[in-house]
C-alpha positions as CSV (number, residue, x, y, z in Angstrom):
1,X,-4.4,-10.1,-11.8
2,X,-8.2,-10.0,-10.6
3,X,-8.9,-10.2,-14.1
4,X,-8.5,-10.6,-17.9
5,X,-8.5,-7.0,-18.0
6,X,-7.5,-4.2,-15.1
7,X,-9.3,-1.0,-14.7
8,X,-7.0,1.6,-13.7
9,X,-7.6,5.8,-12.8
10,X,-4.5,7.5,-14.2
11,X,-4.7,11.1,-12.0
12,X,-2.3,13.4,-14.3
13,X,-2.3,17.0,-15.7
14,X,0.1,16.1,-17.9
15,X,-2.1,15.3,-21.1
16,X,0.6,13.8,-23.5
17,X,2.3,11.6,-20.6
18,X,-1.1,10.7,-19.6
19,X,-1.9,9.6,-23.1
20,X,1.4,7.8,-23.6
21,X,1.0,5.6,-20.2
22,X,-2.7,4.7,-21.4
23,X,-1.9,3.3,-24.6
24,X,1.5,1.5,-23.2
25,X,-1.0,0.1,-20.0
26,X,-3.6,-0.7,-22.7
27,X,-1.7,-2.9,-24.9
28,X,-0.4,-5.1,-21.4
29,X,-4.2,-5.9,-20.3
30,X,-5.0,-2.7,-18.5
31,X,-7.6,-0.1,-19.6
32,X,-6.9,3.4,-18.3
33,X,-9.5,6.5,-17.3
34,X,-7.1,9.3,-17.0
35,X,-8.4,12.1,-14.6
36,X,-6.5,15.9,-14.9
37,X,-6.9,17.3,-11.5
38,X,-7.7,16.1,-8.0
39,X,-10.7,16.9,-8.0
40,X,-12.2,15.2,-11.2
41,X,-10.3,11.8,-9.9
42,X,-12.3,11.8,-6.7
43,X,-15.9,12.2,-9.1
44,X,-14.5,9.7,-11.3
45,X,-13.9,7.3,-8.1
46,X,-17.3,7.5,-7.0
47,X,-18.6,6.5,-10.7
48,X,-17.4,3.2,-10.8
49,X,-15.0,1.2,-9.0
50,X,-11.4,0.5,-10.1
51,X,-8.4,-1.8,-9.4
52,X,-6.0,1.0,-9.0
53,X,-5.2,4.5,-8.6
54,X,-2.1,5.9,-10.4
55,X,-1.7,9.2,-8.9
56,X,0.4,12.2,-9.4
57,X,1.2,14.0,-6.3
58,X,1.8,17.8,-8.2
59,X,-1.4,18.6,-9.3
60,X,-4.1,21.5,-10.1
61,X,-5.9,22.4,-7.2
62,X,-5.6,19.8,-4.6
63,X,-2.3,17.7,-4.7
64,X,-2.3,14.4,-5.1
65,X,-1.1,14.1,-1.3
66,X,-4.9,15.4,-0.8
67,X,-6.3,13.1,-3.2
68,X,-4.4,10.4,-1.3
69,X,-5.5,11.3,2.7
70,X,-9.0,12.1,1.0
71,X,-9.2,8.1,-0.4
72,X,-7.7,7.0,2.5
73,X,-10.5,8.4,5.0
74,X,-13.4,6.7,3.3
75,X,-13.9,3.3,4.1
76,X,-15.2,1.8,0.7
77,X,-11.6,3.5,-1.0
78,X,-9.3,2.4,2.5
79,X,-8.2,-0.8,0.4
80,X,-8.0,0.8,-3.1
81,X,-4.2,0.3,-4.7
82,X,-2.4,3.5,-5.0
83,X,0.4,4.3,-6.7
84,X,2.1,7.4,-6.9
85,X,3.8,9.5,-8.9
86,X,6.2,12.2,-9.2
87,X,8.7,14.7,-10.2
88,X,10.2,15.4,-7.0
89,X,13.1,13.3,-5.4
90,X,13.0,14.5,-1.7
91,X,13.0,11.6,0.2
92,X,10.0,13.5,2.3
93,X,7.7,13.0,-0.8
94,X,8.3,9.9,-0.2
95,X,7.5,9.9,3.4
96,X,4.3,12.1,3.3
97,X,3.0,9.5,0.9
98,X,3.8,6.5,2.6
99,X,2.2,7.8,6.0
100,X,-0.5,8.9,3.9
101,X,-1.5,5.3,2.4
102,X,-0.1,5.0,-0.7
103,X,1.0,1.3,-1.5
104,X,4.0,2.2,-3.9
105,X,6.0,5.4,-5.1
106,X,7.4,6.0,-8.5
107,X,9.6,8.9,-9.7
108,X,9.4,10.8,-12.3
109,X,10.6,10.7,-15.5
110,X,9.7,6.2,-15.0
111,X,10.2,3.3,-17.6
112,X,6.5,2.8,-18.7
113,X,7.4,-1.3,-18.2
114,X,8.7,0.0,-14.3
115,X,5.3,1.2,-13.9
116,X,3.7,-1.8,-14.9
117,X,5.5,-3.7,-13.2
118,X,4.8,-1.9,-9.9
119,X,0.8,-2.0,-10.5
120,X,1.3,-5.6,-11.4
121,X,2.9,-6.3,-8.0
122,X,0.2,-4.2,-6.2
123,X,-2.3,-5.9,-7.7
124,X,-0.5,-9.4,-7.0
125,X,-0.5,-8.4,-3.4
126,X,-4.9,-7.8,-3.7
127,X,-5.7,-11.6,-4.4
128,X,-3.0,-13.9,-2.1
129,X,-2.6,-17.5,-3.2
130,X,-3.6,-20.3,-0.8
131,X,-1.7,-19.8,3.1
132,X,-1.6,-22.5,5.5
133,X,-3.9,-21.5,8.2
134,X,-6.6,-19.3,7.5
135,X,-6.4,-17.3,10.8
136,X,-3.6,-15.9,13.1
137,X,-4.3,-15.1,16.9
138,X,-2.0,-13.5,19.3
139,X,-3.5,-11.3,22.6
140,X,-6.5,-10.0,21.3
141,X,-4.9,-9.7,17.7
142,X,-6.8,-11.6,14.9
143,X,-6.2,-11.7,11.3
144,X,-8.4,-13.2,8.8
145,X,-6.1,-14.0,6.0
146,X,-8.5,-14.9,3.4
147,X,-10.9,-12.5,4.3
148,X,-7.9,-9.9,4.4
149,X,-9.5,-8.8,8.0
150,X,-8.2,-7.6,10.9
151,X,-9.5,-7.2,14.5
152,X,-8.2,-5.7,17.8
153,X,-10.1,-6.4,20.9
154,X,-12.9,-7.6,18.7
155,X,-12.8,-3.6,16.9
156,X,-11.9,-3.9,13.1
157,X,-9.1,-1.9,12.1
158,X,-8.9,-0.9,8.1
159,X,-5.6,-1.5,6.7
160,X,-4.1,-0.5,3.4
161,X,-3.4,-3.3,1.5
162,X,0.6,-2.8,2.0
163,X,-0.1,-3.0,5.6
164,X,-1.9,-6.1,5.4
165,X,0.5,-7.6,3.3
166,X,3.7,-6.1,6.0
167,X,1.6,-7.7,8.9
168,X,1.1,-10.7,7.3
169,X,4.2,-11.4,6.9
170,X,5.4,-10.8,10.4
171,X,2.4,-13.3,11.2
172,X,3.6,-16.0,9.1
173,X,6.8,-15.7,11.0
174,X,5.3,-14.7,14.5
175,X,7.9,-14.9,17.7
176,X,11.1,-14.9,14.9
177,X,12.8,-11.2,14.4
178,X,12.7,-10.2,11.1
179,X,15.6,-8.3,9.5
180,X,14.1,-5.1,7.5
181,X,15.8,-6.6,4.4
182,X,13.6,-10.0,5.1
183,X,10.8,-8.2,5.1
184,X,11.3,-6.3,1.6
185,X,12.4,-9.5,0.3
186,X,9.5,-11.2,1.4
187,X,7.2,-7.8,-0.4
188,X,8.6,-8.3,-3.6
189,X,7.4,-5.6,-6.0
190,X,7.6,-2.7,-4.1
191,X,10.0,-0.6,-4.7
192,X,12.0,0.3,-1.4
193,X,15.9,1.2,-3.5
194,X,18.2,1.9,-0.6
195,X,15.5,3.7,1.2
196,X,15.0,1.0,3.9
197,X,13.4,3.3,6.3
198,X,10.2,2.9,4.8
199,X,10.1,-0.5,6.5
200,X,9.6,1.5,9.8
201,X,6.9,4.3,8.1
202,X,4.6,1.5,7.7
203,X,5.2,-0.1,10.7
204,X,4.8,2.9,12.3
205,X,1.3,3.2,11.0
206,X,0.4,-0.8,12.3
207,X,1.3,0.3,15.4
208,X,-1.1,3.8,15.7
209,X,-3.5,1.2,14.2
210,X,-3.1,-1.8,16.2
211,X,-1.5,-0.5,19.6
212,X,-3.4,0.7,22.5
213,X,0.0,2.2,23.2
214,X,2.1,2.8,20.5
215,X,5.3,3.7,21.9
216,X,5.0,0.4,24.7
217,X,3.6,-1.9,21.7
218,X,2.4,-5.2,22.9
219,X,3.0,-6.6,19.7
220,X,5.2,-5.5,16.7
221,X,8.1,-5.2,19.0
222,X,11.3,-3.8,17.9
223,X,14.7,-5.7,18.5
224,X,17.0,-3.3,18.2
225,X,19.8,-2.9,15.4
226,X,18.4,-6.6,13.9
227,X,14.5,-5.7,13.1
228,X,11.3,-6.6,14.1
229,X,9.1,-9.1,15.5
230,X,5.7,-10.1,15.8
231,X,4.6,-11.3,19.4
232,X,3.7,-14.9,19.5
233,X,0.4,-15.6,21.9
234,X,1.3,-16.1,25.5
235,X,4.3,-13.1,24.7
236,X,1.6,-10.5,23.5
């Protein structure tokens, strides 16, 4: 945790669940500003700034999806914790949100100690222990792992922080294939339940990010039917 006490946005119209989830986040070390619409959590954003966003997707006015793709396009929110929530169980939901930026996704009607659990590994993944190395190179590739940068071609490129974290991870294993199963092992926290595929989503994303070419990447490379693997210098 960044600190004795997290500061949490709870976006919900629902007033009594909204209530419930601050006083159960309250007693476990996390103060909660509970927003009702879209539009009063994006104010409420720019007032002061927060540890994490809890965020329903069905919402009054603009969805949370909005919210989310709204957050995600201003550069002093890009690295803001999101978590969302909802009544729907289409795995497009899902999707949407996932492609969008959030960093987890948690269905509606949730265990109140799920959902801590979930900000709790967010948060975890905001403030990495000690790594041996502070940089990784490959190509033109460079990731600052303490500073939680990362540069193409000497152009920084803002990732989310389950991005970081996914990349990261391939770097600290560069030139080895990574199974998709290895990779949600090694992201422990978030919440993937037989829905595998959101492994590629987010790789996906690295690649529109980090690829001059996504569909010929030069390095997250796919090995087909196994996983994936992050190109080594000299194979980037």
């Amino acid at each position: 945790m960044p600190s004795p006490r997290t500061l949490a946005l709870l976006v919900e119209d629902d007033a009594k669940l909204a209530a419930l989830v601050a006083e159960y986040l309250a007693k476990n070390e996390v103060d909660v500003v509970i927003a009702s619409d879209g539009e009063r959590g994006l104010r409420e954003l720019s007032n002061r700034p927060y540890d994490a966003l809890l965020l329903d997707i069905m919402l009054p006015g603009i969805d949370g999806l909005e919210v989310c793709r709204r957050i995600r396009a201003k550069t002093e929110w890009s690295r803001l914790p999101i978590l969302m929530l909802t009544a729907k169980g289409d795995d497009i939901d899902r999707i949407v949100g996932l492609e969008l930026g959030a960093d987890d996704y948690l269905a509606k009607p949730f265990n109140p100690r799920e959902l801590l659990a979930r900000l709790r590994a967010i948060l975890r993944r905001t403030s990495p222990g000690p790594i041996a190395g502070a940089l990784f190179e490959t190509g033109q590739l460079r990731i600052d792992f303490l500073a939680r940068e990362v540069s193409v071609d000497g152009r920084r490129e803002v990732l989310t922080h389950f991005e970081f974290e996914l990349l990261s991870a391939m770097a600290r294993a560069a030139g080895r294939v990574l199974s998709r199963e290895h990779l949600m092992e090694a992201l422990k926290g978030q919440s993937f339940e037989s829905f595998d595929r959101s492994i590629d989503v987010h790789v996906s994303k690295l690649r529109a990010k980090l690829e001059s070419d996504p569909k010929a990447p030069r390095y997250i490379k796919t090995v087909r039917g196994v996983g994936y693997v992050l190109a080594r210098d000299g194979d980037a």
